[in-house]
C-alpha positions in Angstrom: 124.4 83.0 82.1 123.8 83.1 85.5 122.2 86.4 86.0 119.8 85.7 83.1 118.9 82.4 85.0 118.3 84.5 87.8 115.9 86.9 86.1 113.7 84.0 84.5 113.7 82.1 88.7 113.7 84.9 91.2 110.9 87.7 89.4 107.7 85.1 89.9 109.4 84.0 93.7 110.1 87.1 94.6 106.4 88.5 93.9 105.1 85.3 95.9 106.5 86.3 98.5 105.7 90.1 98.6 102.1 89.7 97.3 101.6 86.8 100.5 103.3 89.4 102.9 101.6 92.4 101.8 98.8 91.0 102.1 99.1 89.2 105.4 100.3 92.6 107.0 98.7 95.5 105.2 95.4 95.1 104.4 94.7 97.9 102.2 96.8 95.9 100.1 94.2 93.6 99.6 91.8 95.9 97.7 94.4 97.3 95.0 93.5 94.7 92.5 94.8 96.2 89.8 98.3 96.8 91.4 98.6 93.3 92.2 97.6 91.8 89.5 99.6 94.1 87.0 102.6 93.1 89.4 102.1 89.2 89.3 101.4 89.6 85.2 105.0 91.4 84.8 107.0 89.0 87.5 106.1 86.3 84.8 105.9 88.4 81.7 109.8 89.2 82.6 111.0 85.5 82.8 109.2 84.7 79.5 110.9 87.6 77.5 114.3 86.6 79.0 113.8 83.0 78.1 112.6 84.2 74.5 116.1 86.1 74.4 117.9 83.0 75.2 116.0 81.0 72.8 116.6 83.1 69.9 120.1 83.7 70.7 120.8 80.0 71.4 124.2 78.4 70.7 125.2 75.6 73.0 123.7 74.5 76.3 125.1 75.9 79.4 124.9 75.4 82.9 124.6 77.7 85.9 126.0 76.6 89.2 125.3 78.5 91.9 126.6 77.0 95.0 127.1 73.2 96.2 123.6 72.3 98.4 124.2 68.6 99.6 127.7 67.3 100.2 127.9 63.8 102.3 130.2 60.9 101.4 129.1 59.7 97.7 126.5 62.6 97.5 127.3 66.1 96.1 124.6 68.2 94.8 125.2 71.3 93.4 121.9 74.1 92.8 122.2 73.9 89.2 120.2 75.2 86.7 120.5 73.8 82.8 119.9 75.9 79.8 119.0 73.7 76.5 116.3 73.2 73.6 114.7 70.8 75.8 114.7 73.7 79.2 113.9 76.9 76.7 111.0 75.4 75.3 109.3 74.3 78.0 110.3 77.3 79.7 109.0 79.5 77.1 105.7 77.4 77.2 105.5 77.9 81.2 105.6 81.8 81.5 104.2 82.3 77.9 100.9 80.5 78.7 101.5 81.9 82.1 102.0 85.1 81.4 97.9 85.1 79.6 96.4 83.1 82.5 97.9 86.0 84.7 96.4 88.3 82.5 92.9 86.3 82.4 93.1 86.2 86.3 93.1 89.9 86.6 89.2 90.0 85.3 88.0 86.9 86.3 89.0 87.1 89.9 87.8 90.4 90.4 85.9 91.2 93.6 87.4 87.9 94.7 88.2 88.6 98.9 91.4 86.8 98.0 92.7 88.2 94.8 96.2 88.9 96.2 96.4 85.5 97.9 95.3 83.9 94.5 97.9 85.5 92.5 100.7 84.5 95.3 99.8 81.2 95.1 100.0 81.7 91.1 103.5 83.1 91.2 105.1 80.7 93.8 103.7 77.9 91.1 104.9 79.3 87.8 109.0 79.7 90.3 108.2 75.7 91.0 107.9 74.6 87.6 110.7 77.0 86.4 112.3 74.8 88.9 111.0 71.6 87.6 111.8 72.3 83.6 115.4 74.3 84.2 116.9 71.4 86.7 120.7 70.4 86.4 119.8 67.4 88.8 116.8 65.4 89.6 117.5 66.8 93.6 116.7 70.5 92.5 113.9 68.6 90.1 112.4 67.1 92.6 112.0 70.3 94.8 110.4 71.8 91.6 108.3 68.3 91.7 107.3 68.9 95.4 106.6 72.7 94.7 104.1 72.2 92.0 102.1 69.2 94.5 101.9 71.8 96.6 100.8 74.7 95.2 98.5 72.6 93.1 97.0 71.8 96.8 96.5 75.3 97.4 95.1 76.5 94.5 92.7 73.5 94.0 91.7 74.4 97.8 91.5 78.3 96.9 87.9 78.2 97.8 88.7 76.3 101.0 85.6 77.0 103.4 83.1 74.9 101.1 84.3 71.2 101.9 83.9 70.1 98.4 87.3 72.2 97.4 89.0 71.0 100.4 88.4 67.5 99.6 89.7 67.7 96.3 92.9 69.2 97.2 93.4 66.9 99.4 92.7 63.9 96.7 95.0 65.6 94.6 97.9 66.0 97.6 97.5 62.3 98.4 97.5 60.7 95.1 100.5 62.7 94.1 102.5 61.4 96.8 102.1 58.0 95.9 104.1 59.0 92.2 106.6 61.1 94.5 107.0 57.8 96.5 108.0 56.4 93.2 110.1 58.4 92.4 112.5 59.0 95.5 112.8 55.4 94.6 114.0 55.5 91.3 116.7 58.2 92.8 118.1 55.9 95.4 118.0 53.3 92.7 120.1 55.3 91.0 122.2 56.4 92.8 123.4 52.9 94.5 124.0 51.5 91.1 126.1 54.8 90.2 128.4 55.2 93.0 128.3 51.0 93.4 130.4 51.0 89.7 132.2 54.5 89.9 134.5 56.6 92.3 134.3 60.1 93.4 130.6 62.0 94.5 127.9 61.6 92.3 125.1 64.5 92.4 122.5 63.4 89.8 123.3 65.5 87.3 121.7 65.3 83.9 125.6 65.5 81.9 127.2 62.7 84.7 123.9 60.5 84.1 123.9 60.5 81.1 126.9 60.5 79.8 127.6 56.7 77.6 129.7 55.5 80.4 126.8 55.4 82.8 124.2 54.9 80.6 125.9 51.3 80.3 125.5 50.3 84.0 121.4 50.1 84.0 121.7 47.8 80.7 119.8 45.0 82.0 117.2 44.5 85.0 118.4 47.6 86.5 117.1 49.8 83.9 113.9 48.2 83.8 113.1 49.2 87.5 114.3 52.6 87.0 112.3 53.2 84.1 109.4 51.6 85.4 109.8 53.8 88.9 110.3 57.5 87.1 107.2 56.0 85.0 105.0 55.5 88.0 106.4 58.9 89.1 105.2 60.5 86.1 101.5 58.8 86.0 101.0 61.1 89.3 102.0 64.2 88.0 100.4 63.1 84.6 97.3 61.4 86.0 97.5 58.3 83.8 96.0 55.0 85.0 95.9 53.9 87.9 96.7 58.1 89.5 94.8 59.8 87.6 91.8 60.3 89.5 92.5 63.7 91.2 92.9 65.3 87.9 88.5 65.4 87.6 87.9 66.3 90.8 90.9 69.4 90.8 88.4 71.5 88.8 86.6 72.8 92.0 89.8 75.3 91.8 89.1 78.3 89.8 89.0 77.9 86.6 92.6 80.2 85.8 94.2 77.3 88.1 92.6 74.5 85.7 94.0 75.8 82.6 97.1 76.6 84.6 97.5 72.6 85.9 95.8 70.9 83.0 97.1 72.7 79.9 100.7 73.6 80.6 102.5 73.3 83.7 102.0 70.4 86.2 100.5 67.6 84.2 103.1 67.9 82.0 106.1 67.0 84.5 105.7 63.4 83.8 106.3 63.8 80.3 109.1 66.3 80.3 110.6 63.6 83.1 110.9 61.2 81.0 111.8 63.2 77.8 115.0 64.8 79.8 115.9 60.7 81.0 115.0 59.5 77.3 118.4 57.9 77.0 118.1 56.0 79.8 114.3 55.4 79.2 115.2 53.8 75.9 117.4 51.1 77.3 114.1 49.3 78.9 112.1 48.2 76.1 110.0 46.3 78.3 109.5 49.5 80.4 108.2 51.3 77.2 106.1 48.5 76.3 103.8 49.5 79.7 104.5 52.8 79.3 102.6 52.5 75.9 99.7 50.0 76.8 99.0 52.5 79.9 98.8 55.9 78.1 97.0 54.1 75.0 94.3 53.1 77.8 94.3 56.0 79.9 93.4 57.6 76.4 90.4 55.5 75.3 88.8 55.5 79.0 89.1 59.3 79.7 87.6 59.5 76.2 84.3 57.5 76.9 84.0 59.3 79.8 84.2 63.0 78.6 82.0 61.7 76.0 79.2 61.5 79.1 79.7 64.7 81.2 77.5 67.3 81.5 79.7 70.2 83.5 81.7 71.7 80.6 84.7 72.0 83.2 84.9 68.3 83.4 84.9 67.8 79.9 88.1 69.3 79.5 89.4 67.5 82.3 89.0 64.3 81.1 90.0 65.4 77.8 93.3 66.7 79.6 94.0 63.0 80.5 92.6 61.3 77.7 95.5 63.7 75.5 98.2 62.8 78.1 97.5 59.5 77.6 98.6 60.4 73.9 101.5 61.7 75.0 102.3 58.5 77.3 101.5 56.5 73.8 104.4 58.4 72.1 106.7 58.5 74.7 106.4 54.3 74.8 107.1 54.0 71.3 110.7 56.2 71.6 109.0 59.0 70.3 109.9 62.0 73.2 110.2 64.5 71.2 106.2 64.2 69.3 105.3 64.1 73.1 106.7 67.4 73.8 105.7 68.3 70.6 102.2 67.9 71.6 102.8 69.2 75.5 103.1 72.7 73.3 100.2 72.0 71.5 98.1 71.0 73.8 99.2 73.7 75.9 97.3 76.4 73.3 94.8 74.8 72.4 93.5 73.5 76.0 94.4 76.6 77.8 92.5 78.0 75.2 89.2 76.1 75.8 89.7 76.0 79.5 89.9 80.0 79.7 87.1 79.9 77.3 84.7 77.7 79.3 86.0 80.0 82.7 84.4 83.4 79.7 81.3 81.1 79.3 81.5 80.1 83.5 81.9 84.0 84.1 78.6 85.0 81.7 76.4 82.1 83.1 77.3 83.2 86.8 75.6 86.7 85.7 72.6 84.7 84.2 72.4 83.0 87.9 72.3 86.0 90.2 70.3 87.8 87.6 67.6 85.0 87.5 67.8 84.8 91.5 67.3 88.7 91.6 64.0 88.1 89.3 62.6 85.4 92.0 63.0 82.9 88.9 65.3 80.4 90.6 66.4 80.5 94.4 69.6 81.9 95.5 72.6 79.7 95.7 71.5 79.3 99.4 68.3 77.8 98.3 66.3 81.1 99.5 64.6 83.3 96.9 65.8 87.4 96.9 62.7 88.3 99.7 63.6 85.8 101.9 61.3 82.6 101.2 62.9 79.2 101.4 63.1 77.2 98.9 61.2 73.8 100.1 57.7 73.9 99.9 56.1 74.9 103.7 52.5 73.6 104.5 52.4 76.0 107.4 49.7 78.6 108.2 52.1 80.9 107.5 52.5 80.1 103.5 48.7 81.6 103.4 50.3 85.2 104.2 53.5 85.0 102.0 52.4 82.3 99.0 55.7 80.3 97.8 57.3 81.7 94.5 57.0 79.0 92.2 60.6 78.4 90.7 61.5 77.5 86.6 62.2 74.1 86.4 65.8 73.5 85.6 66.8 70.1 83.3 68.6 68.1 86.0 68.0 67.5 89.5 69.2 70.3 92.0 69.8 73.9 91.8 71.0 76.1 88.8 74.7 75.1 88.4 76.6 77.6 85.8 78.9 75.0 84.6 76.1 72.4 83.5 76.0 72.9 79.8 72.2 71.9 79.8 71.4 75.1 81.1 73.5 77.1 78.2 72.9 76.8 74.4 73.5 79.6 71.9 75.7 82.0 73.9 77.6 82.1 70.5 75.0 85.4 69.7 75.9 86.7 73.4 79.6 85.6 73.1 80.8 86.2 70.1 84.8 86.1 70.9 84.6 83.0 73.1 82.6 81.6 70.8 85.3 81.9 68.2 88.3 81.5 70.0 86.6 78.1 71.8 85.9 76.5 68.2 89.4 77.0 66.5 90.5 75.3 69.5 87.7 73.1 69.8 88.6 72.0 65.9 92.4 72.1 67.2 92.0 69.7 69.7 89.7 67.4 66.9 92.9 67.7 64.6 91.5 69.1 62.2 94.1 70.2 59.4 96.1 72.5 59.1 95.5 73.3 63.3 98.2 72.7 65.5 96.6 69.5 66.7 96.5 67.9 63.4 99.9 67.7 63.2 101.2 66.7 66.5 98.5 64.3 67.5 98.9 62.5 63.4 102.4 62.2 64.5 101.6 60.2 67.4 99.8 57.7 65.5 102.0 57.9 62.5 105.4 56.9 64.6 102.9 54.3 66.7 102.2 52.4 63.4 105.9 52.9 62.0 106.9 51.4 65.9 104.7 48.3 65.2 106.2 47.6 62.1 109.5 47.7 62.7 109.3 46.5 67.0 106.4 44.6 67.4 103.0 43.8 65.7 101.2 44.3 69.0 101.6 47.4 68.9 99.5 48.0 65.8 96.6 47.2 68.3 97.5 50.2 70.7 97.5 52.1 67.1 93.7 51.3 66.6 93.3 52.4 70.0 94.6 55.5 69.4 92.5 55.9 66.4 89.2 54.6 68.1 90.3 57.8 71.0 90.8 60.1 68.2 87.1 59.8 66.8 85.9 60.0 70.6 87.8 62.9 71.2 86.4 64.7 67.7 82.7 64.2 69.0 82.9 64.9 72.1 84.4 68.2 72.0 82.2 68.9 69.0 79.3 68.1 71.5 81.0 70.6 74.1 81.5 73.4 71.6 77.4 72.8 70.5 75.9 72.3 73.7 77.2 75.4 74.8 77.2 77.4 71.9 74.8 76.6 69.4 71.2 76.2 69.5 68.4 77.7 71.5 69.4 78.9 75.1 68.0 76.7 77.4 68.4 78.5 80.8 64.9 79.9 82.5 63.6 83.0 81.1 65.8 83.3 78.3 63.9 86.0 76.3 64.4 88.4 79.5 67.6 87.2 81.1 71.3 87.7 78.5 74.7 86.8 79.0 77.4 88.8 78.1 80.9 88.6 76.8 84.0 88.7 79.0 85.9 92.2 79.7 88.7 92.2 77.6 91.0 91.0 80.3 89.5 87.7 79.9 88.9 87.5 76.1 92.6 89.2 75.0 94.0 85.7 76.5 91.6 83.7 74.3 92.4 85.2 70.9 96.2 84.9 71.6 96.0 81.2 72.2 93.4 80.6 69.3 96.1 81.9 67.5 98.5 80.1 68.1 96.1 77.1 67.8 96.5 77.9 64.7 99.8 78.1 63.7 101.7 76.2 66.4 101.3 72.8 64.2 103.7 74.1 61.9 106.8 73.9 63.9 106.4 69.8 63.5 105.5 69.2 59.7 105.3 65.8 58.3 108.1 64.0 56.8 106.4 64.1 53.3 105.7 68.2 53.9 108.7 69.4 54.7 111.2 70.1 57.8 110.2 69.6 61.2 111.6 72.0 63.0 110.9 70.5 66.8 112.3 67.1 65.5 115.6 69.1 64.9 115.8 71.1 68.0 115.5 68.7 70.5 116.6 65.5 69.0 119.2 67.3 66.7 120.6 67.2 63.3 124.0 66.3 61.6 126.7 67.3 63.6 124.2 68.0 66.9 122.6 65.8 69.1 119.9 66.9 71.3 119.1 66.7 74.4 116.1 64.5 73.8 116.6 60.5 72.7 114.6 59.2 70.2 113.9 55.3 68.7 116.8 54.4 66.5 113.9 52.9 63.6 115.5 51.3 60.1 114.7 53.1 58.0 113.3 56.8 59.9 110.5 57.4 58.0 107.3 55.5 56.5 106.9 55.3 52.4 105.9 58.5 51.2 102.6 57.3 49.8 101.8 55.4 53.2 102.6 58.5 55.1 99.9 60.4 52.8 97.7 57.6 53.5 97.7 58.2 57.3 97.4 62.1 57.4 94.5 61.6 55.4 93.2 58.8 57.7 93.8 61.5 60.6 92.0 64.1 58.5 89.1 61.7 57.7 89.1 61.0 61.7 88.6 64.8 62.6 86.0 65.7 59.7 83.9 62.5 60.5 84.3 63.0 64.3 83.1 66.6 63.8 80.5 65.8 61.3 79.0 63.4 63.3 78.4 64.8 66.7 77.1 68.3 64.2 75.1 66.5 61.6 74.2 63.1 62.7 73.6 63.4 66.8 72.8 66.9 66.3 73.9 68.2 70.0 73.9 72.0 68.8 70.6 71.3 67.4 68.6 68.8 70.3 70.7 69.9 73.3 69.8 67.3 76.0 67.7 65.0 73.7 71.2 64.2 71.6 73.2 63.1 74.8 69.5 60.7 75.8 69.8 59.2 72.3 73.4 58.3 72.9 72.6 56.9 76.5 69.9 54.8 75.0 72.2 53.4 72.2 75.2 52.5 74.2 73.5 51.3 77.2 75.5 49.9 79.5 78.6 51.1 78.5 77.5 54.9 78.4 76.3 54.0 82.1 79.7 52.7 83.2 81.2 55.6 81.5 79.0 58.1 83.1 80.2 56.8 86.9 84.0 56.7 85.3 84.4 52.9 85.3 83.7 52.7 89.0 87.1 53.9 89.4 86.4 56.2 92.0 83.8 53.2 94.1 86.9 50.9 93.7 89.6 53.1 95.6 86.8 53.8 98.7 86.5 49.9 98.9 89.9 48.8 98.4 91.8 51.5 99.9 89.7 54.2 102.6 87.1 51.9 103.6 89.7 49.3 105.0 92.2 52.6 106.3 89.3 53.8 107.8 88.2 50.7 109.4 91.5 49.6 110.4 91.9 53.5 111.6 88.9 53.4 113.6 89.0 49.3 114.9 92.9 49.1 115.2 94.6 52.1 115.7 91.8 54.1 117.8 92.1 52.1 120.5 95.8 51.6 120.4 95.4 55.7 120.6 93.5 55.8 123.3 94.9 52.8 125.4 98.3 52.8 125.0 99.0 56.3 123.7 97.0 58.4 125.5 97.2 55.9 128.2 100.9 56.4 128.7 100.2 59.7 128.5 97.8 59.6 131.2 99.9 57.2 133.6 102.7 59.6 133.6 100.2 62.2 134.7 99.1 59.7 137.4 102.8 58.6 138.2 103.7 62.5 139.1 100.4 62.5 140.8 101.6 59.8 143.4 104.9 61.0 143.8 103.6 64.6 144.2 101.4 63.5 147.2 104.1 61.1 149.1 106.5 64.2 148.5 103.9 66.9 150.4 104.2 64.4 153.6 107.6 65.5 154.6 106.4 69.2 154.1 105.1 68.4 157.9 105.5 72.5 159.1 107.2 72.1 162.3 110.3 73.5 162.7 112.0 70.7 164.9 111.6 68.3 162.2 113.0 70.5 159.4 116.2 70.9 161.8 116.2 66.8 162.4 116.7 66.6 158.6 119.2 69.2 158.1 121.3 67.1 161.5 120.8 64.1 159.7 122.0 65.3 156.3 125.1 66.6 157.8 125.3 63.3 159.1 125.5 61.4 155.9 127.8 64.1 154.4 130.3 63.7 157.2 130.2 59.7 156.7 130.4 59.7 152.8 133.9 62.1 153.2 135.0 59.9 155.8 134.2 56.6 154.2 135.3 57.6 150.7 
């Protein structure tokens, strides 16, 4: 076992590290594209076809210990790695989805100055969250937790020099931490209520925490805190209320390391935290009660604000959180196992749309520098191809060299190739993204029989079984759910039609065409439509058959699982309400669809459709459109008083006492120096006086002592 676990960890950190030093050292390394990014593909292509080996070969989980890491006192952690349903899946999901956004990266990074730092950074993530999803412990977890916060930094930050991408990997970085704060605390938490009760070491290990015996000692208070820590842990990571606002902003990366973050990997650690600790989640009902209310919010609001974006990137950003927030809804009903059901989903389906929108990105870039090259819009400097600024200049000059007069563009400010204003009908010019983006764009709508039919029905159907057998409250977060499902119908709908259908709306459209992708780019797409497609299947309804995912991670007779799930009386609905509910989710999906294509008419209208739905929510629309204010109400409760008490407190303090000590030391030595160069007189006779007189005192020190 423990060379296999070797091949599926070492191939992705092993390229990291050789792409990064090549690079730094030899710079014709830097222009072999194709080498590198054939290299990368395969050190994550090889992990993924071992882990497919294990997973069809799978018996019983195992664990590989390599050697012990931390031993002091009560505290012995071993580097561990675990292989089980819950680890194969989500490592299969990592490097499969990995594996095509490797691929993707190849063409859509090309000519990039730093391809080969790009796909370092890509490797060195997919090793961190191989870490993350194959821990033993929650110590080697954690590193995998740290390693993805980083490399998330980096990637966001790719594009470092413009300030904009800097900012937002720092957001991300900062908010993060606050989560990891949480959830070093929910360690120490458990490990002084572990080694309080029990003799021997204790090294967080998955099989020792959660065997029954320790399962019993966080019945109680203790459990509530620890569930409610590794919660707040997971809501950075998962950017659920109140952390989720670095997830928006993180789409200044490149649009690989969006799909990468927001469809597969990082956003999901929160929810395969607390699937892998669903035992002990499950002993905190009160715990799951917040866990529910917050991802059934976090849903609705990122919902009415995707509803109001413009850049097709942010969209799906807001759509990543708003479908967390569904996961967050299962997981607080004691349904883990729909939540990594719909991880997997999601993870096709959104990968899908974001690579799709980087094809449609890619394409409009062309449209830019082709229009700039025309004189029909100013460069992205804001200075037309023969040199003419763009601002209007009253000068004598202007007489000589007339200024170009520019298309006008739908929006304020200059041509921006993610603003889907500027795009309509690149279906004709884009045929395979076209396709690819609507199955998932239906997917994602849960529109039967796609994969997001199934595991987003299953949310709501175990929701309204919870409420009936827990609590009738929770029938409320079940409308909720609903209310987000419509919202999330129309407003990809209005993404897929805004971009896709209709009349193009960028200048000069009769002259200036888009393209489609190189096959790179578009090879990706149709693999993940497909399995858009089919990937629903794995998790059938009760009333259509076997779920599959139900039995490999919660188990069946004679297996348990590694995943917990709500012990409800009895398991499943009445056959005729269940029917009742997958065609309520149907219904949702068709009318969703129907009614941001027929009724609003975005493919249709274009702009005019979203300023028909601005006028007729008002308000609301408004508040949606600056994201609740969420943003306003950090800077004023949080870096407005930091910076104030930064710049009013602690500057001084700096430069008083800090640099002050600093300085008076400097001084100090000063003084000394100076009363020192006196005795440094440069006559001879007093030199000898001084060597007399310290014979002197030598002489009378032996005798006296």
């Amino acid at each position: 076992m423990e060379p296999l676990v070797q091949l599926i960890l070492l191939p992705p950190l092993l390229m990291a590290a050789f792409n990064g030093m090549m690079g730094l050292f030899w710079a014709p390394w830097r222009t072999k594209e194709g080498l590198v990014g054939a290299l990368s593909t395969a050190a994550v292509a090889v992990p993924f076809a071992v882990a497919l080996s294990l997973f069809l070969g799978f018996e019983h989980a195992a664990v590989a210990r390599f050697f012990p890491w931390l031993v002091a006192g009560d505290l012995a952690v071993d580097f561990a790695y675990r292989i089980d349903e819950l680890s194969l899946l989500m490592t299969l999901v990592v490097t499969g989805v990995g594996t095509l956004i490797h691929l993707y990266s190849i063409g859509y990074m090309h000519g990039d100055g730093g391809f080969w730092r790009f796909f370092a950074y890509l490797n060195l993530f997919i090793f961190a969250m191989l870490n993350l999803v194959l821990a033993e412990n929650l110590i080697v977890l954690f590193l995998g937790w740290e390693g993805v916060g980083l490399c998330s930094y980096l990637l966001i930050g790719f594009w470092y020099t413009d300030l904009k991408n800097s900012a937002a990997a720092n957001k991300a970085f900062i908010v993060n931490r606050i989560g990891d704060f949480a959830y070093l605390l929910a360690m120490f938490l458990i490990f002084q209520t572990v080694t309080a009760a029990t003799d021997g070491p204790f090294g967080f290990d998955f099989t020792t925490l959660l065997a029954p015996e320790t399962l019993a000692l966080f019945e109680g208070s203790v459990g509530f805190w620890v569930a409610l820590l590794l919660f707040i842990g997971a809501t950075g990571k998962s950017a659920q209320i109140p952390l989720f606002v670095w997830l928006p902003d993180a789409m200044a990366g490149p649009t690989p390391v969006s799909a990468l973050i927001h469809a597969a990997t990082m956003v999901t650690s929160g929810l395969y935290l607390l699937a892998r600790l669903s035992a002990l989640v499950l002993l905190a009902p009160g715990a799951m009660a917040i866990i529910a209310v917050i991802g059934a919010l976090t849903a609705l609001m990122a919902a009415t604000i995707a509803i109001t974006q413009t850049d097709i990137k942010r969209v799906l950003a807001y759509s990543t959180v708003s479908q967390l927030g569904f996961m967050f809804l299962a997981a607080g009903v004691g349904a883990f196992f729909v939540a990594i059901f719909h991880v997997m989903t999601h993870a096709f389906f959104k990968a899908c749309l974001f690579l799709g929108s980087g094809s449609v990105i890619h394409s409009m870039h062309h449209v830019e520098h082709e229009l700039a090259h025309k004189g029909i819009i100013p460069d992205a400097h804001g200075h037309d191809p023969h040199g003419h600024h763009a601002e209007s200049d009253d000068s004598a000059a202007k007489v000589d060299a007339p200024h170009p007069t520019y298309a006008t563009l739908p929006y304020e400010g200059p041509f921006d190739a993610q603003d889907m204003r500027t795009m309509g009908g690149l279906g004709r010019y884009m045929p395979v993204t076209r396709w690819t983006f609507l199955i998932a764009t239906l997917a994602i709508a849960g529109l039967p029989p796609l994969a997001g039919f199934f595991s987003k029905d299953e949310i709501l159907l175990r929701t309204f079984q919870f409420a009936g057998h827990v609590h009738a409250g929770f029938y409320l977060l079940w409308g909720v759910g609903i209310v987000t499902a419509i919202l999330t119908a129309v407003y990809m709908t209005r993404a897929y039609l805004l971009t896709f259908e209709g009349e193009p709306r960028w200048p000069s459209a009769m002259d200036v065409k888009p393209h489609e992708s190189p096959w790179t780019i578009t090879t990706p797409l149709v693999v993940l439509a497909g399995l858009s497609v089919v990937g629903g299947f794995l998790g059938l309804p009760h009333v259509l058959g076997h779920s599959w995912i139900h039995g490999w991670l919660v188990g069946h007779e004679g297996h348990v699982g590694p995943v917990a799930d709500y012990p409800l009386d009895p398991p499943y609905v009445p056959a005729g309400t269940e029917w009742m509910l997958l065609a309520l989710g149907a219904g949702i999906a068709i009318g969703g669809i129907a009614l941001a294509w027929f009724g609003l008419r975005f493919g249709a209208r274009g702009p005019e459709a979203d300023a028909k739905v601005r006028r007729g929510l008002g308000w609301v629309y408004a508040m949606a459109r600056r994201k609740w204010l969420w943003d306003e109400a950090y800077d004023a409760a949080v870096v407005q008083p930091v910076v104030r008490a930064s710049r009013d407190g602690l500057a001084p303090f700096d430069k008083r006492v800090i640099d002050g000590g600093v300085d008076g030391v400097g001084t100090l030595v000063g003084l000394a120096s100076r009363a020192v160069r006196r005795v440094q007189t440069g006559v001879v006779q007093v030199y000898a006086l001084a060597v007399v007189l310290g014979v002197v005192a030598v002489v009378a020190l032996l005798l006296l002592v």
